[in-house]
C-alpha positions in Angstrom: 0.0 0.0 0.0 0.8 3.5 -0.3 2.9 5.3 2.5 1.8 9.2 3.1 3.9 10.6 5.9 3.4 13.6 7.8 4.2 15.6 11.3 0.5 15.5 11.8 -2.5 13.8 10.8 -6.1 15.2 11.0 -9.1 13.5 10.5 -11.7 16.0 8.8 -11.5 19.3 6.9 -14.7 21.3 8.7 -13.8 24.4 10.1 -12.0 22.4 13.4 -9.4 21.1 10.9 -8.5 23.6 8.7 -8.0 25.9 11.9 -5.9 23.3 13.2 -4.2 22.4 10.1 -3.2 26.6 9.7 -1.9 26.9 12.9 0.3 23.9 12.8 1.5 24.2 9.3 2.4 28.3 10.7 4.9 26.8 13.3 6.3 24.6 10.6 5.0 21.4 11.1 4.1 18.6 7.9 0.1 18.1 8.1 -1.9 16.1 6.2 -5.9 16.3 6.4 -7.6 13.3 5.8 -11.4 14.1 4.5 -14.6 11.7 3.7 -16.5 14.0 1.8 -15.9 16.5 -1.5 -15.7 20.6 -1.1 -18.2 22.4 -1.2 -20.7 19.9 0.7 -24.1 20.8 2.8 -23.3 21.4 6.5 -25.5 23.2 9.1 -24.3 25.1 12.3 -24.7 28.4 10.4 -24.8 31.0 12.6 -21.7 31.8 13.9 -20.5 33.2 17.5 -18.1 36.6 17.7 -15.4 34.1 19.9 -15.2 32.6 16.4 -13.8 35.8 15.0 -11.0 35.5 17.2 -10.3 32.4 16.0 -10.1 33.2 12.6 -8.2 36.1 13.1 -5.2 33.9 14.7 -5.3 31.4 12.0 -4.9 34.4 9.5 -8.4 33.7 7.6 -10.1 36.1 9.1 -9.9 38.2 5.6 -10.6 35.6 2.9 -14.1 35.1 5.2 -14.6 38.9 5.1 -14.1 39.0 1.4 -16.8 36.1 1.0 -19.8 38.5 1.1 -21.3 36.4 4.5 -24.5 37.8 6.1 -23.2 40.5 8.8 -24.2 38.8 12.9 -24.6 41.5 15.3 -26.6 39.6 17.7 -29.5 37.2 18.5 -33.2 38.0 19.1 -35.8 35.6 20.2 -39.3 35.4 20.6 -42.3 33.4 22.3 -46.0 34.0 22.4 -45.6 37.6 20.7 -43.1 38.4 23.2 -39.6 39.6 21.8 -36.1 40.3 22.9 -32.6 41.0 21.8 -29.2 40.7 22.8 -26.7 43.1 20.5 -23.3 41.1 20.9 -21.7 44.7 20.5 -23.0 45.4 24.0 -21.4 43.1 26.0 -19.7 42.3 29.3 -16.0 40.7 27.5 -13.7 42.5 25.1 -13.8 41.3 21.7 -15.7 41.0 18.7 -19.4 42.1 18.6 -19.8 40.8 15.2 -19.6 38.0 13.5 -21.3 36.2 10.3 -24.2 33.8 9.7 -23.2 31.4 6.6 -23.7 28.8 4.2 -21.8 26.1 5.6 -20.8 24.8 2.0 -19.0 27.9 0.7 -17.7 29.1 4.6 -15.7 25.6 5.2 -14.5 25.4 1.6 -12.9 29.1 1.8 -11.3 27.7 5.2 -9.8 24.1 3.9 -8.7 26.7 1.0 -7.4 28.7 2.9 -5.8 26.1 5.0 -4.1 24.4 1.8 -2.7 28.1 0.7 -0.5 27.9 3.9 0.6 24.9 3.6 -1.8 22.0 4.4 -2.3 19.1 2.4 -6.1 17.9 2.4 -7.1 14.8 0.9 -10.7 14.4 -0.2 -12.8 11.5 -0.6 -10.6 9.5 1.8 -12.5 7.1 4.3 -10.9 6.3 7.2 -11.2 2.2 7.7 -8.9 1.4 10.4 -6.4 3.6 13.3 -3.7 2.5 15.2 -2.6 4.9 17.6 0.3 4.6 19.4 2.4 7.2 21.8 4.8 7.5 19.0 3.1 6.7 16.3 -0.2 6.5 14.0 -1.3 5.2 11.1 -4.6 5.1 9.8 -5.6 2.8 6.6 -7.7 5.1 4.3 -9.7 4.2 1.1 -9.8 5.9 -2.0 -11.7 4.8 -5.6 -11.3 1.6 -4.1 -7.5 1.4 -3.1 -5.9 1.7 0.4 -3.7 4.4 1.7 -1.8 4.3 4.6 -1.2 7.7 6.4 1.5 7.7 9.0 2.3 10.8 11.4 3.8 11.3 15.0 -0.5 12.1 16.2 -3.3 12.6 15.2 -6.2 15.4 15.5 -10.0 13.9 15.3 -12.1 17.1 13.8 -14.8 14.2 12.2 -17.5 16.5 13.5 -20.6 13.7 13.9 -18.4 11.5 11.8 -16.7 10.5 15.0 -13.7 8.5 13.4 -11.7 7.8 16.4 -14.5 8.1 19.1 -16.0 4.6 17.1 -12.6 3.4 16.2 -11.2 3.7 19.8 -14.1 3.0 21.3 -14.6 6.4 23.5 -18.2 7.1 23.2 -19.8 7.1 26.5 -23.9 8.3 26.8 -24.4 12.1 26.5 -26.6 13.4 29.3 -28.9 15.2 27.4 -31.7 13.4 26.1 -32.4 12.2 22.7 -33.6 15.1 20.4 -34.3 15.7 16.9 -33.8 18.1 14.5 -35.9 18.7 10.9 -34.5 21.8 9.0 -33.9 22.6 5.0 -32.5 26.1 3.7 -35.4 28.3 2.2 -35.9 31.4 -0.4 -37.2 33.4 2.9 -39.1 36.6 1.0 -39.5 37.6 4.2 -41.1 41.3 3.9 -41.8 42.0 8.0 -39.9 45.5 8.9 -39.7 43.9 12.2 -37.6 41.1 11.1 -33.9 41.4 11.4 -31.6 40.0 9.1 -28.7 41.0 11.2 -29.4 38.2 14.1 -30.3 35.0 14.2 -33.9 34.3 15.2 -34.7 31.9 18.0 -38.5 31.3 18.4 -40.2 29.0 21.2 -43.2 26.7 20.8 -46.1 28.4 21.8 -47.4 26.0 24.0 -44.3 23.2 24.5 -41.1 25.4 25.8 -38.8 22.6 25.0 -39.6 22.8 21.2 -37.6 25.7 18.9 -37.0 26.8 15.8 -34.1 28.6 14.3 -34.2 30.8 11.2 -30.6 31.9 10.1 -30.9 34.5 7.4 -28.2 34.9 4.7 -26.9 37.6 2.2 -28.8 36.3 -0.5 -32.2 36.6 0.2 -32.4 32.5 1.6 -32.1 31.2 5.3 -32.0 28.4 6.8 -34.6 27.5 9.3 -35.0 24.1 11.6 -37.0 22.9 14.7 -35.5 21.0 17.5 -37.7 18.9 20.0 -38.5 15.7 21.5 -38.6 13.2 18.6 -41.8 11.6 19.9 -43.1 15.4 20.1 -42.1 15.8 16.2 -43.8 12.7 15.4 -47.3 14.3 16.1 -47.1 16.8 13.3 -45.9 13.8 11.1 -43.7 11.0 9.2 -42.1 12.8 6.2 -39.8 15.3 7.5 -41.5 18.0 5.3 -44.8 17.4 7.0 -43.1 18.1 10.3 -41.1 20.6 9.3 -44.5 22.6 7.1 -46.6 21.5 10.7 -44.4 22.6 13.0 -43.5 26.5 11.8 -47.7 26.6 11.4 -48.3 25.4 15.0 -46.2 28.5 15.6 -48.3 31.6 14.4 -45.6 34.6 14.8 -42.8 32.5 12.7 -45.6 31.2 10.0 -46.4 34.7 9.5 -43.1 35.6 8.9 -42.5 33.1 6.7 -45.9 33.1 5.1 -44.1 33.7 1.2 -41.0 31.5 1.7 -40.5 28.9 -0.8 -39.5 25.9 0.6 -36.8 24.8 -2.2 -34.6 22.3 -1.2 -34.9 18.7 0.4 -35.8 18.9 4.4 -33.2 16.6 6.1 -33.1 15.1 9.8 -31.0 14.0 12.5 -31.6 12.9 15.6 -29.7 11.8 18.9 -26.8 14.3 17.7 -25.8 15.0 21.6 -22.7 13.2 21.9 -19.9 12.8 24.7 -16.2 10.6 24.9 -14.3 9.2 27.9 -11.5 11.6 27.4 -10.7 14.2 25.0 -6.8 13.3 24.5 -4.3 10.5 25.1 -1.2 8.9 23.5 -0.8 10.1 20.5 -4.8 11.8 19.5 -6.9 15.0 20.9 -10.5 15.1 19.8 -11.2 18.7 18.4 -15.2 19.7 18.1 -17.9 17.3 17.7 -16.2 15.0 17.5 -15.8 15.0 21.1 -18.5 16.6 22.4 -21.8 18.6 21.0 -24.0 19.7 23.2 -27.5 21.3 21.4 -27.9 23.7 19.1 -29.8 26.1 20.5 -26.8 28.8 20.8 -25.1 28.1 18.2 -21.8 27.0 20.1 -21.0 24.1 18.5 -18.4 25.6 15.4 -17.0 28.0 18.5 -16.6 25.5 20.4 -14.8 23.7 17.7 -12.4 26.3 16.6 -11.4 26.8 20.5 -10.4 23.4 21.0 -8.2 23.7 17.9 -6.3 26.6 19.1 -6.0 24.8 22.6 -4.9 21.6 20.9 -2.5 23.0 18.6 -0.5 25.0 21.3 -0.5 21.5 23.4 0.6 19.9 20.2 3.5 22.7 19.1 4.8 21.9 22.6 5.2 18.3 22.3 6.3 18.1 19.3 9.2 20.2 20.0 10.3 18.1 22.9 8.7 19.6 25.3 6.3 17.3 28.4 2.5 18.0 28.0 -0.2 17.7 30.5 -2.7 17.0 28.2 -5.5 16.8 30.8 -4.4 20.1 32.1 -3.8 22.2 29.1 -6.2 20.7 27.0 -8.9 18.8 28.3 -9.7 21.1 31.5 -9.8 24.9 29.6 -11.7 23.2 26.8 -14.6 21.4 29.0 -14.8 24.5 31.6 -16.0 26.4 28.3 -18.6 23.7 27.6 -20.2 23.5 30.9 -20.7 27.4 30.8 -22.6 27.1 27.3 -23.9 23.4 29.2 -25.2 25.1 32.1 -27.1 27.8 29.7 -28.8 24.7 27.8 -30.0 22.4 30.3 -31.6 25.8 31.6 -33.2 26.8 28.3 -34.8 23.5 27.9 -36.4 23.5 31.9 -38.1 27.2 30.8 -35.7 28.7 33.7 -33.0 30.3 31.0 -36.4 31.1 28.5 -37.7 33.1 31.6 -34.1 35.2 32.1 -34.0 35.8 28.6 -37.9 37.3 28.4 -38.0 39.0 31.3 -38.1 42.9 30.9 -35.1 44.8 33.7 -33.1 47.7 34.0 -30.1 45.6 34.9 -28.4 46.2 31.8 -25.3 44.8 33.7 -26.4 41.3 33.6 -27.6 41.4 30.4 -24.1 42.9 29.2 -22.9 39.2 31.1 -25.5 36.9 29.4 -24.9 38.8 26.0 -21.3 38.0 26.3 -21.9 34.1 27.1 -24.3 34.3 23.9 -22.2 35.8 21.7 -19.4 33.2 22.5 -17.3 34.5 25.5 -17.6 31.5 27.6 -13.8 31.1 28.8 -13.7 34.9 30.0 -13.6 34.2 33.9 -13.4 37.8 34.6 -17.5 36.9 33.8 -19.4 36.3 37.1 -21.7 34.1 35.0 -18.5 32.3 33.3 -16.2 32.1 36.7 -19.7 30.2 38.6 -22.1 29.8 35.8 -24.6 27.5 37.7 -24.8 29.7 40.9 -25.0 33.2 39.3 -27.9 31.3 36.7 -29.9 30.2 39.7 -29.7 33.6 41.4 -31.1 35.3 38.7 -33.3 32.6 37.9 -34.7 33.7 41.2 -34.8 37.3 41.1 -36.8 36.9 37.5 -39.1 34.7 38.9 -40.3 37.3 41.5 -43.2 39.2 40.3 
């Protein structure tokens, strides 16, 4: 079989693995990017978070995204039973970014694994991972491609497989998630959306009228389409349906403020589904591989955190990785592991409390506090390893407390 050597191997071209593959190939190192699929392919997780800019900005690909004509972000609105509310990401408690950019998935990661190969990075498409030995040392993962094996060799590997989940099924690290099994139905749409009152600037989050734990998202773009999608219960979903369209067409009706806005889209494109995407893994890192994004753990995506989350845990990884590879000892747990997951509990605190009503109450409840919604803004727009955040340094205490304090009349 063919030999393909490298510094690094990493599994999955998405927006965790070109970030990864830029910074690496930056500090000199050999990287090869191993992906299943063909660029430009359909992707959701559209709506991006101002952290992300950051992100971009380090991994110097922060202009080619400007220069892509993306929708402009500048915040999140949401809205229940006639009841709306905003957050501008612009007035926030953390420094940084207060714009960002909602985008077609297909054209944003192809302009990144572009982007990555113009620095260096060597991506290989249509590659399916069969088999991974991963050593301290050592890895080499058999590949497949128009029906002939490859064998990639490297010193370790980075898993940014997204719900692919190469090495979390490989190595056998998938442990149950603790959210519960949910479903998603969503499709990208010619919007026509002609209500003054609609935004295109934010991302609109709208509850179920009557069942809190049911949501839809509708993520407009630059173009005049957006993509919208309801998340629930699958045995919920099921009332409105079989075919995904019938939910999908059922759902946004049961829902008279988001019908109405939608009430001249033209539903286009195929509706797709997934369900039980929640996923978590026994540990992030060990000898020889680091999980990057989904493909560790994905919470819900209700705020949007999952491609933020994603490009954090390359940076982290990669300066980890730098160090190692240049001889130095690595605490993997400590330097990795621990600053990544103490990001997702803050966003993991703010979901469980979105689906029990308690976060849905904080978000629609009218105070002069502007203070603590400068904090919450900041958590939504993607700030959740600033600690000099009360509601990022104790996220589940401060919540509760001003779960409290909103629920007094």
């Amino acid at each position: 079989m063919k030999r393909i050597i490298s510094d690094v191997l990493i599994i999955g071209a998405g927006p965790a693995g070109a970030i990864a593959g830029a910074l690496l190939a930056k500090r000199g190192w050999a990287v090869n990017v191993i992906e299943r699929e063909e660029f430009p392919r359909f992707s959701i997780g559209e709506s991006l978070l101002a952290q992300c800019m950051k992100s971009l900005e380090r991994a110097d690909m922060l202009k080619a995204v400007k220069s892509a004509g993306f929708q402009i972000k500048n915040g999140a609105a949401f809205e229940w039973n006639g009841a709306r509310t905003s957050f501008e990401f612009s007035d926030k408690f953390s420094t940084g970014p207060g714009t960002t950019f909602q985008v077609q998935r297909a054209y944003f990661d192809k302009i990144l694994a572009d982007d990555a190969e113009r620095q260096g990075v060597k991506i290989y498409y249509k590659h399916t991972i069969k088999t991974a030995e991963v050593y301290k040392q050592e890895v080499r993962l058999i590949a497949k491609h128009e029906g002939k094996s490859l064998v990639f060799q490297a010193r370790f590997v980075l898993d940014a497989s997204g719900f692919g989940r190469v090495l979390p099924k490989l190595l056998k690290l998938d442990i149950p998630s603790e959210f519960p099994v949910r479903e998603s139905v969503f499709t990208h749409i010619e919007d026509n959306i002609k209500e003054n009152r609609f935004d295109r600037n934010k991302i609109l989050i709208t509850v179920h009228p009557k069942e809190r734990d049911i949501w839809y998202w509708l993520i407009p773009f630059s173009d005049g389409r957006a993509s919208i999608g309801v998340v629930g219960d699958k045995n919920k979903l099921a009332l409105w349906g079989d075919a995904p369209g019938d939910i999908l067409s059922n759902a946004i009706l049961s829902a008279p403020t988001l019908a109405k806005t939608l009430v001249n889209a033209k539903f286009d494109m195929p509706i797709q589904r997934i369900h039980g995407y929640s996923s978590n893994v026994s540990k992030l890192a060990g000898p020889g591989f680091a999980l990057l994004g989904n493909a560790g753990e994905f919470l819900d995506p209700v705020f949007s955190s999952g491609v933020t989350i994603a490009m954090k845990s390359s940076e982290l990884a990669v300066d980890c990785l730098h160090k190692q590879l240049s001889g130095e000892t690595v605490d993997w747990d400590k330097e990795f592991s621990t600053p990544l997951k103490e990001g997702i509990e803050v966003f993991k605190t703010f979901v469980k409390a979105w689906y029990d009503g308690n976060f849905q109450d904080v978000i629609f409840y009218q105070t002069e506090k502007k203070e603590i919604k400068r904090m919450i803004c900041s958590i939504l727009a993607g700030y959740a390893w600033d600690k000099s955040n009360p509601f990022v340094a104790a996220p589940e205490r401060r919540l509760n407390a001003l779960v409290e304090i909103c629920s007094i009349d």
